[in-house]
N, C-alpha and C positions, 0 to 999 in steps of 0.2 A: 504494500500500500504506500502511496506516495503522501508528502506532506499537502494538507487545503492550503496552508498559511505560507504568508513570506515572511523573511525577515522587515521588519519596520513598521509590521502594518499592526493596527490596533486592535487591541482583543478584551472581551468581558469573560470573565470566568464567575461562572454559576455555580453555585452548591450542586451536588447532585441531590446529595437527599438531606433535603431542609427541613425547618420544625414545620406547625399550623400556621404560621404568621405570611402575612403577604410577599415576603420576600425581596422587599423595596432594600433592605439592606446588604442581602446576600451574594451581591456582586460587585466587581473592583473591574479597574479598566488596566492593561497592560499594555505593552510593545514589547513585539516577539523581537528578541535578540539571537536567536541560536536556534538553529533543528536539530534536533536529538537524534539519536538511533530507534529505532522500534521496539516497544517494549516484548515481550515474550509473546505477548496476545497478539502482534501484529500492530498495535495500535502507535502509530508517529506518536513524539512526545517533543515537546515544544521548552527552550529558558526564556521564560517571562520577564521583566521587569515592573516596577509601577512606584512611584512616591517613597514604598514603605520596604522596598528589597527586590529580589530577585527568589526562582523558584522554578520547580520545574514542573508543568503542565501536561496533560493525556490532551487527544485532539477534540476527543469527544466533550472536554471540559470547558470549552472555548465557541465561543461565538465573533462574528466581524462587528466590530463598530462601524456604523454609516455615518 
């Protein structure tokens, strides 16, 4: 499986599994710095950055900012 994402472009990372609450919280906005290798499941994995660090991301975890 090939990477969705580029480097530079912006991304929201969503809980997968969040509490009852709306969710207005549950997400942060990043720039992809780095493509990873595949995780064992097949799944690209992504180094993130955003205001508060850096981290490393699944693809599934990720959506585009418009």
């Amino acid at each position: 499986m090939s990477h969705k994402f580029k480097i530079g472009q912006r991304v929201r990372q969503a809980r997968r599994f969040g509490s009852a609450d709306s969710g207005s919280a549950t997400s942060s906005t990043f720039e992809i710095i780095r493509l990873m290798p595949e995780e064992r499941t097949g799944e690209p994995a992504y180094r993130v950055k955003s205001a508060t660090g850096e981290r490393a991301v699944l693809e599934g975890e990720l959506t585009l900012v418009s």
